[in-house]
C-alpha positions in Angstrom: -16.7 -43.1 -30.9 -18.3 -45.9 -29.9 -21.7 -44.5 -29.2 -21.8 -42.9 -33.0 -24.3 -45.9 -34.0 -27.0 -44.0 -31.4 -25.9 -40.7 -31.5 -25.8 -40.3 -35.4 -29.1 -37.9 -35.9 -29.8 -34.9 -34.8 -32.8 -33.8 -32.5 -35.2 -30.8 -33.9 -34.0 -29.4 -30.7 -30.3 -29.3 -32.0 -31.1 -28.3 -35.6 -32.9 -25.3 -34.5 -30.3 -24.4 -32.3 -27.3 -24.5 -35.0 -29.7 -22.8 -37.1 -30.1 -20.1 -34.9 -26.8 -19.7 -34.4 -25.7 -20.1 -37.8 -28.5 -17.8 -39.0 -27.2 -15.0 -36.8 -23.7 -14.8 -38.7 -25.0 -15.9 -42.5 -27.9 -13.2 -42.6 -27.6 -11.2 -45.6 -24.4 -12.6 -46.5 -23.4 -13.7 -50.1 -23.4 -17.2 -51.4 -19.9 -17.4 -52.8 -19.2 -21.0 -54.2 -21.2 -24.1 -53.8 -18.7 -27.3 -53.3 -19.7 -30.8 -53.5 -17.6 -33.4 -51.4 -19.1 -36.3 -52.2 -22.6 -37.6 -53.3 -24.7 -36.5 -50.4 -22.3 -33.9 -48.9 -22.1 -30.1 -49.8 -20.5 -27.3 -48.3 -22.3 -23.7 -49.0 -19.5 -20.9 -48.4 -20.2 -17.4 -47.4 -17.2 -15.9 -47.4 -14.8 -17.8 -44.8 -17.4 -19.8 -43.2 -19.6 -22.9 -44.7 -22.7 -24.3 -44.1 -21.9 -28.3 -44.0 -25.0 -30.5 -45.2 -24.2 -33.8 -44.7 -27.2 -35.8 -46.5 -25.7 -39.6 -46.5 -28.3 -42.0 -45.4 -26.7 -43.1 -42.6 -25.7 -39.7 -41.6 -27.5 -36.1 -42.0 -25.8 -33.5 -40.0 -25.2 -29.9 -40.5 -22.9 -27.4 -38.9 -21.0 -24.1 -40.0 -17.5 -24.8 -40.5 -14.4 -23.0 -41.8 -12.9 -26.2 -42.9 -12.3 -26.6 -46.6 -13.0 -30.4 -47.7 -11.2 -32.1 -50.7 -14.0 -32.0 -53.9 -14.4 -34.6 -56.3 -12.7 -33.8 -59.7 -16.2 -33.9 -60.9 -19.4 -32.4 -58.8 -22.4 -34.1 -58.7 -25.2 -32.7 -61.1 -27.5 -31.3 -58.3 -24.0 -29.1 -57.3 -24.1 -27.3 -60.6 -27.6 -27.1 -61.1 -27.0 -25.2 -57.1 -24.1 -23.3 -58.6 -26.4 -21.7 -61.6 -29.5 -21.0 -59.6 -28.3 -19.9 -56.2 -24.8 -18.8 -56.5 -23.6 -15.1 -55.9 -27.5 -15.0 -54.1 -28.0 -13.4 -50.3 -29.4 -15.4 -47.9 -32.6 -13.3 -46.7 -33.2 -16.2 -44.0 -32.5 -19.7 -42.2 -35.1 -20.8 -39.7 -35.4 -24.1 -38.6 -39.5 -24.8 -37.9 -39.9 -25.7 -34.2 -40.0 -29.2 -33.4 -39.2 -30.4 -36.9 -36.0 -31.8 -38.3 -36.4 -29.6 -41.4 -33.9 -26.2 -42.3 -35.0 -23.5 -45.0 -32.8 -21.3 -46.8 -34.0 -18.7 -48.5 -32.1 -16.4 -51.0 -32.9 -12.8 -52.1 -33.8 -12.5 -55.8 -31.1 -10.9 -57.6 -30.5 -8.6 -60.5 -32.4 -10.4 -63.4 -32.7 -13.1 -60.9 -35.6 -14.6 -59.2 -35.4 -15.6 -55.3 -34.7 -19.0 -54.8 -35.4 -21.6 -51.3 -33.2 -24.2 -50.3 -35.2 -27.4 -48.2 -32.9 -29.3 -45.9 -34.7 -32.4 -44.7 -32.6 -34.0 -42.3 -33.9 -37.2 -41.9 -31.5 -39.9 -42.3 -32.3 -42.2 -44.8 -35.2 -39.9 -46.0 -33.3 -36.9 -45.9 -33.7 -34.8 -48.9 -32.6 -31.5 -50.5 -35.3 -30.0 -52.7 -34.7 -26.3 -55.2 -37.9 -24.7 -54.5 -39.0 -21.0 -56.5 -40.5 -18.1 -54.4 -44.0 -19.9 -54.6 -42.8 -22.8 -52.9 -43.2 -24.8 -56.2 -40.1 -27.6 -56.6 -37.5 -26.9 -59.4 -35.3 -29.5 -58.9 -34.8 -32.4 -56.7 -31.0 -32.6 -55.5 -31.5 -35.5 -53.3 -34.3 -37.3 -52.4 -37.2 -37.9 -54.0 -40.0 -34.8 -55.0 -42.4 -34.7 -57.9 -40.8 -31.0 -59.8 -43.5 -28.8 -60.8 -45.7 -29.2 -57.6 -45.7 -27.2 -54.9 -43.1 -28.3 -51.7 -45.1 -30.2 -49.2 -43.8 -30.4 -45.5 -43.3 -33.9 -44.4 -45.5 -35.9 -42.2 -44.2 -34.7 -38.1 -41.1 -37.1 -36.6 -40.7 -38.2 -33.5 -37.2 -36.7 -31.9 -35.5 -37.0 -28.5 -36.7 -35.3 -25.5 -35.8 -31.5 -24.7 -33.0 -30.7 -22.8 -31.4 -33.9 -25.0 -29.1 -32.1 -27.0 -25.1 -32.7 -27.0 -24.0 -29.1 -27.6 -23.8 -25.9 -25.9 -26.9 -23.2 -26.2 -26.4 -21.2 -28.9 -23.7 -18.1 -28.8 -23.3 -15.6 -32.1 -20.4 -15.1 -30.6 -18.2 -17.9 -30.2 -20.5 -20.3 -32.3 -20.0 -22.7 -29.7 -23.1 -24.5 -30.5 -21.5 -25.3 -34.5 -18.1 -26.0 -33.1 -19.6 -28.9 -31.1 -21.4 -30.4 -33.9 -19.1 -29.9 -36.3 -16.4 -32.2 -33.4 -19.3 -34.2 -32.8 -19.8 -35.4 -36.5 -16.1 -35.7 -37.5 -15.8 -37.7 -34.2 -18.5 -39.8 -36.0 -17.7 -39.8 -39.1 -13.9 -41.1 -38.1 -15.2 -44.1 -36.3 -17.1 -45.2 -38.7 -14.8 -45.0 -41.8 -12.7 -46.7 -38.8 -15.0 -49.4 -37.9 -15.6 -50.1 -41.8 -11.6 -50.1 -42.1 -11.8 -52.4 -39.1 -15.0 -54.7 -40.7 -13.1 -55.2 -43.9 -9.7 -56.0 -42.1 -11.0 -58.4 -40.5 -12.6 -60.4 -43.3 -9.8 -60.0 -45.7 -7.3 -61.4 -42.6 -10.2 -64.2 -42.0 -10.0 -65.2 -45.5 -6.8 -65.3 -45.7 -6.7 -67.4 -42.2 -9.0 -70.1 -44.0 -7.2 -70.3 -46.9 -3.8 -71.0 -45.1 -5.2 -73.4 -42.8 -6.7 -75.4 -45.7 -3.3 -75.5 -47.1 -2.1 -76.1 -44.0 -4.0 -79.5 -44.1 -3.3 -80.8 -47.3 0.1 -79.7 -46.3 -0.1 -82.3 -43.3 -1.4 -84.5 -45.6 1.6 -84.8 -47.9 4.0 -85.0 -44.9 2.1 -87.7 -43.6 2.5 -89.7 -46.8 6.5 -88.5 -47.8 6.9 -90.2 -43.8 5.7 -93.4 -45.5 9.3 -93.2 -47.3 11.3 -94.5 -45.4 8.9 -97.7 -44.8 8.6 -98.2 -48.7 12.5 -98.6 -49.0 12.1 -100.8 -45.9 9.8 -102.7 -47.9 12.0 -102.5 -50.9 14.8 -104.2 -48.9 12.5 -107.0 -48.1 11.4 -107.8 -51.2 15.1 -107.6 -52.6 16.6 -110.0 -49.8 13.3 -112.3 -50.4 13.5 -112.3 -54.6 13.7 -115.9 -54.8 10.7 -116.8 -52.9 7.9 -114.2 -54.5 5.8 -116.3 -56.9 5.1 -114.0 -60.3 1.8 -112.6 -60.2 2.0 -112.5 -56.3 -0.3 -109.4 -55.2 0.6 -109.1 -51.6 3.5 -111.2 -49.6 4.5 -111.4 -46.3 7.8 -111.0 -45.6 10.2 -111.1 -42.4 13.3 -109.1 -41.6 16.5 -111.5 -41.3 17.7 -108.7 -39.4 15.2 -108.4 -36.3 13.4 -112.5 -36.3 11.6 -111.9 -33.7 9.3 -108.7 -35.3 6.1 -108.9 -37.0 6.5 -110.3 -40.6 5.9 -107.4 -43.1 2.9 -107.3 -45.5 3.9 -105.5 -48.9 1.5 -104.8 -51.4 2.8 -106.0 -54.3 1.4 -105.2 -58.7 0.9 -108.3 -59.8 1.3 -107.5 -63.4 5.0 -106.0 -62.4 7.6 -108.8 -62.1 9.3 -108.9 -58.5 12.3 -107.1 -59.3 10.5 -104.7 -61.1 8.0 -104.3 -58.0 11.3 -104.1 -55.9 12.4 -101.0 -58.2 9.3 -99.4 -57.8 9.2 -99.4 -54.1 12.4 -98.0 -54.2 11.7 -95.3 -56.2 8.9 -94.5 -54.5 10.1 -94.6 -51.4 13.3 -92.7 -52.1 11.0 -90.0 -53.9 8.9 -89.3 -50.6 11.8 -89.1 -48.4 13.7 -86.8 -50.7 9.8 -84.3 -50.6 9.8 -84.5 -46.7 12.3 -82.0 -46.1 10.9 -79.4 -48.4 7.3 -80.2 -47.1 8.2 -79.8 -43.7 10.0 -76.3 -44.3 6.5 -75.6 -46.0 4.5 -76.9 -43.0 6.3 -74.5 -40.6 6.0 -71.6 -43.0 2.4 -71.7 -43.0 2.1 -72.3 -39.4 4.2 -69.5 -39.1 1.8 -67.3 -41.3 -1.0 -68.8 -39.6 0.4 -67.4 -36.5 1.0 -64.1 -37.8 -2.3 -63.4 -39.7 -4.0 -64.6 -36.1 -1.7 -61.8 -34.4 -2.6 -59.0 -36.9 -6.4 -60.1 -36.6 -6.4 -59.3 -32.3 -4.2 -55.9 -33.4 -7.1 -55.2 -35.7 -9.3 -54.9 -32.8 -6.8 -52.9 -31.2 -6.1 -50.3 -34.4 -6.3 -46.7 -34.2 -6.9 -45.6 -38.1 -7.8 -46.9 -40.9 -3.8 -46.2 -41.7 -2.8 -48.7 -39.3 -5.4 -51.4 -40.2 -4.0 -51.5 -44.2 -0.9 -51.5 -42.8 -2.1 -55.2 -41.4 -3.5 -56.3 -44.4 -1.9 -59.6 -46.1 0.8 -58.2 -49.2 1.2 -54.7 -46.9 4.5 -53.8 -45.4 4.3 -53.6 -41.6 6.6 -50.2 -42.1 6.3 -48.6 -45.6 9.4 -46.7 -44.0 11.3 -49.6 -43.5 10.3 -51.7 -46.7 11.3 -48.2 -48.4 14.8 -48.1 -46.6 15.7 -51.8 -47.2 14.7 -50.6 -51.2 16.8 -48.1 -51.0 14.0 -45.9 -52.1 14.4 -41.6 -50.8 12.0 -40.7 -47.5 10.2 -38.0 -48.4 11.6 -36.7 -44.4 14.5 -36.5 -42.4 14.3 -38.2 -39.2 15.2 -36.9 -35.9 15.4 -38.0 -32.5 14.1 -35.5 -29.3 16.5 -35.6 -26.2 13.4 -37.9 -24.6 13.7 -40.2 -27.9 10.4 -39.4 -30.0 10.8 -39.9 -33.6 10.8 -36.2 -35.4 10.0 -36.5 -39.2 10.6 -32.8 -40.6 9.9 -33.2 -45.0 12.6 -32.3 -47.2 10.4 -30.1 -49.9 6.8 -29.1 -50.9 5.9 -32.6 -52.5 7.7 -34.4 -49.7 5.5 -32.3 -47.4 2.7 -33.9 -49.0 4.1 -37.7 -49.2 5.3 -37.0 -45.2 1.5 -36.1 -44.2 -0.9 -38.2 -46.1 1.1 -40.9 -46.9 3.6 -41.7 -44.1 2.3 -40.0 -40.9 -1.1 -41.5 -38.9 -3.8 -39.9 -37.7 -2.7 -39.8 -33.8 0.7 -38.3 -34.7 1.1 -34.3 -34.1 1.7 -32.1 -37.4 3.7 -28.9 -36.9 4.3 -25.9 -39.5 5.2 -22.2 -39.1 2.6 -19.9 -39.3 2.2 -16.6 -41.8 5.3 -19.0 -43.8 6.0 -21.5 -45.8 8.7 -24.4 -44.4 8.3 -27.9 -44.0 6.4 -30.3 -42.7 6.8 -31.4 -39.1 5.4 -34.8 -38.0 6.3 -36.3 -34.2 4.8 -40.2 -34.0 2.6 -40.3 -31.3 0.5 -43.4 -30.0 -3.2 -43.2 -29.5 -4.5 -40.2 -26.4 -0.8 -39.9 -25.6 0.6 -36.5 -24.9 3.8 -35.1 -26.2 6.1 -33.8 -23.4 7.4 -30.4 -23.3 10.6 -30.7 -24.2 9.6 -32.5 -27.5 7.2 -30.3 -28.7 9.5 -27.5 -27.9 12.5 -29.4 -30.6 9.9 -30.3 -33.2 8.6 -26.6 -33.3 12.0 -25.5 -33.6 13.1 -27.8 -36.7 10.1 -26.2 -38.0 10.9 -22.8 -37.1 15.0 -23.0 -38.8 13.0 -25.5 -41.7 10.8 -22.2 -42.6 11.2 -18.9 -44.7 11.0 -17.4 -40.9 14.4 -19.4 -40.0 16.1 -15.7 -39.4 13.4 -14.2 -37.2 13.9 -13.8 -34.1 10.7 -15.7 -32.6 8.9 -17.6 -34.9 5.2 -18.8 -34.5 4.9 -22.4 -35.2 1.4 -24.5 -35.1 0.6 -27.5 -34.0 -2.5 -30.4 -34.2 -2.5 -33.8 -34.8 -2.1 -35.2 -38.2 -6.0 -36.3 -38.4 -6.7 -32.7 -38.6 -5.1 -31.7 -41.4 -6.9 -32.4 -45.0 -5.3 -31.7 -48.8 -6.6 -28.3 -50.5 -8.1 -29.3 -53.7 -6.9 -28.6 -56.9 -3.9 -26.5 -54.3 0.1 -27.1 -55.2 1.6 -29.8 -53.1 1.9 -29.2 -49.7 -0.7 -27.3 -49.4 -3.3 -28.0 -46.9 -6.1 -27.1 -44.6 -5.8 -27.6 -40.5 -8.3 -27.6 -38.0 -7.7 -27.6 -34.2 -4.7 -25.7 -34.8 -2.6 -24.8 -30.9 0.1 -22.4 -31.0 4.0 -22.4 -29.6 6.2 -19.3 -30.1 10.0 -20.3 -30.2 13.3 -19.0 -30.5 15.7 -20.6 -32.7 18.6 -21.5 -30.3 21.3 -23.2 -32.9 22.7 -25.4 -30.3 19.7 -26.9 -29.9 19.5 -27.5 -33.3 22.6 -28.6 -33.8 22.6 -31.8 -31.2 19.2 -33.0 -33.0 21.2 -33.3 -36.4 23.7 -35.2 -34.4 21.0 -37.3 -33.9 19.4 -37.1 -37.6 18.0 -41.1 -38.1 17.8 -40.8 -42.4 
């Protein structure tokens, strides 16, 4: 991830080889839904597979994909103006011209419907996606800037990166190996830089928050260096009391020495002259006894905010060191380290039941459809593995995992089977459960609770041996 800053375009060489590729699987296939994920990304589904455009202008990538994205509760304008002119349309062709960064779509003409071209210009900040008519004359603009009504002019030739550059395998109709690559490569991308923007804003909101304690933390020092001063206004308060007879009225400032210890340095009080001495005497007093009585308290305060000081400078160097953008709120100031724990200590129901594996990995397994939900996109991170029967429906399994580490056998082997006897399949006699980590799993939109879409997915078949089961709810956490 950390070479997605140079990596983030792709060569002509690479869009005409997923074009290829994808060309040889979309040809004369119906364009059945156009879905918007956000501003500048679409997906255009034919059937089970999508074409992903990716037009943000720090990132334009495409790739087929079978992955179904979460969509805005309300698509961009250019998504319906798509849905009304090219939806339920065959694509005739999708050629990429050679050497240029630029993918055309074009669509059959229907009944009562005229053919229609989609222009993918995939140029990064200047990439645009243009509507154009059979002519070649511009309809509508999606993104990027064209003049409609004129006809679609090419744009000016790019430089690219040098043949025999590209990060992905030839093309293969096949196994669409070439797709699959780009389609890693960009959510690879895409990940570390919602990371690294997590990470950018972390850090700020954890400086801030460093520069406003240790301003506090001065005035703080401040105020205990002045409630010291206490206990030498009462000292002075004793030497004007034992020396009441000698102060003249109207005296600003006297010098006065302790009977107690003659041989110290005579004492210079400061002294209101418009205060009469007993009345100065009282003053110091109170003064003196009011400081004292605030040192306490301030010092308590003082070590709190070093103490927070400390902390926020710990949870700055873990930033460096977080994983997901989970784990960097987590460290933000007002976050609970553990929403678990803060949840537990509320006495607030976990979504999960918690297990522990012979070799002491934390099992989460969710205790219905909307717990399923709360289990995966609220409590689990993206490094953790996510387990669920296949062809069923059953709970959500999550196993905490750290970043690259590697669940052991026996583990995965337990987990699968709380899935397995936490599934409609609990009474089969081998049940298929799959596995991936949690980063690969995405909501369904507008889908019941629980419901989701996984990518990645690996596959364990396990028999339900109840004594297995049995000694993990022995060791059932919550």
């Amino acid at each position: 991830m950390g070479d997605a800053k140079k990596n983030d375009g792709l060569t002509a060489e690479e869009i005409g080889a997923l074009s290829a590729e994808a060309a040889s699987v979309l040809w004369r296939r119906r364009l059945d839904k156009v879905g918007a994920v956000d501003g500048h990304t679409l997906q255009l589904w034919f059937g089970e597979r999508a074409l992903h455009l990716a037009l943000s202008p720090n990132l334009a990538w495409m790739f087929l994909t079978e992955r179904r994205l979460p969509a805005p509760p309300h698509p961009p304008a250019f998504v319906m103006k798509l849905r009304a002119e090219i939806g339920g349309l065959f694509l005739s062709e999708l050629q990429a011209p050679e050497g240029e960064r630029v993918v055309r779509l074009v669509f059959s003409p229907g009944p009562e419907r005229p053919g229609r071209a989609l222009v993918v210009e995939l140029f990064g900040r200047s990439a645009r996606l243009l509507l154009v008519d059979e002519a070649g004359i511009v309809i509508h603009a999606c993104l990027g800037r064209a003049t409609v009504g004129e006809p679609y002019r090419p744009p000016e030739p790019r430089g690219s990166r040098p043949v025999g550059a590209s990060r992905f395998p030839p093309p293969d109709p096949a196994t669409l190996a070439c797709n699959r690559a780009a389609e890693a490569e960009f959510f690879s991308i895409a990940e570390g830089r919602r990371l690294e923007a997590a990470r950018a804003a972390a850090q700020k909101k954890l400086s801030e928050e460093i520069r406003r304690h240790s301003k506090k933390l001065s005035r703080l020092q401040e105020d205990r260096e002045r409630a010291r001063g206490g206990a030498g206004l009462i000292r002075q308060g004793e030497l004007v009391k034992a020396n009441l007879g000698r102060i003249p009225a109207g005296a600003s400032e006297v010098s006065l020495s302790d009977v107690a210890t003659p041989d110290s340095a005579p004492v210079v009080v400061r002294l209101d002259p418009a205060r009469t001495p007993v009345e100065n005497m009282q003053r110091l007093f109170s003064r003196g006894k009011r400081l004292a009585a605030a040192l306490g308290a301030i010092e308590r305060r003082v070590k709190e905010c070093e103490e927070r000081l400390a902390m926020l400078a710990r949870k700055k160097a873990q930033a460096e060191q977080a994983q997901t953008p989970g784990e960097l709120a987590q460290l933000l100031p007002g976050e609970s380290p553990s929403r678990e724990v803060s949840s537990a200590r509320r006495g607030e129901r976990l979504p999960y039941r918690e297990y522990r594996s012979s070799s002491g990995k934390s099992i989460l397994v969710g205790r219905s459809a909307k717990d399923n939900d709360a289990l995966t996109f609220r409590h689990a991170r993206g490094e953790d593995l996510w387990l669920h029967v296949r062809d069923g429906s059953g709970s959500h399994v999550v196993v905490r995992l750290g970043r690259d580490e590697v669940i052991d056998e026996r583990t995965l082997r337990e987990a699968a089977m709380l899935a397995a006897a936490s599934s409609s399949l609990s009474k089969s006699d081998r049940v298929e459960v799959g596995y991936t980590r949690v980063k690969h799993v995405h909501r369904l939109p507008k889908a019941p609770a629980g419901t989701v879409s996984v990518a990645k997915m690996k596959s364990i078949l396990i028999k339900i041996d109840p004594e297995t089961i049995s000694s993990l709810k022995e060791n059932m956490l919550s």
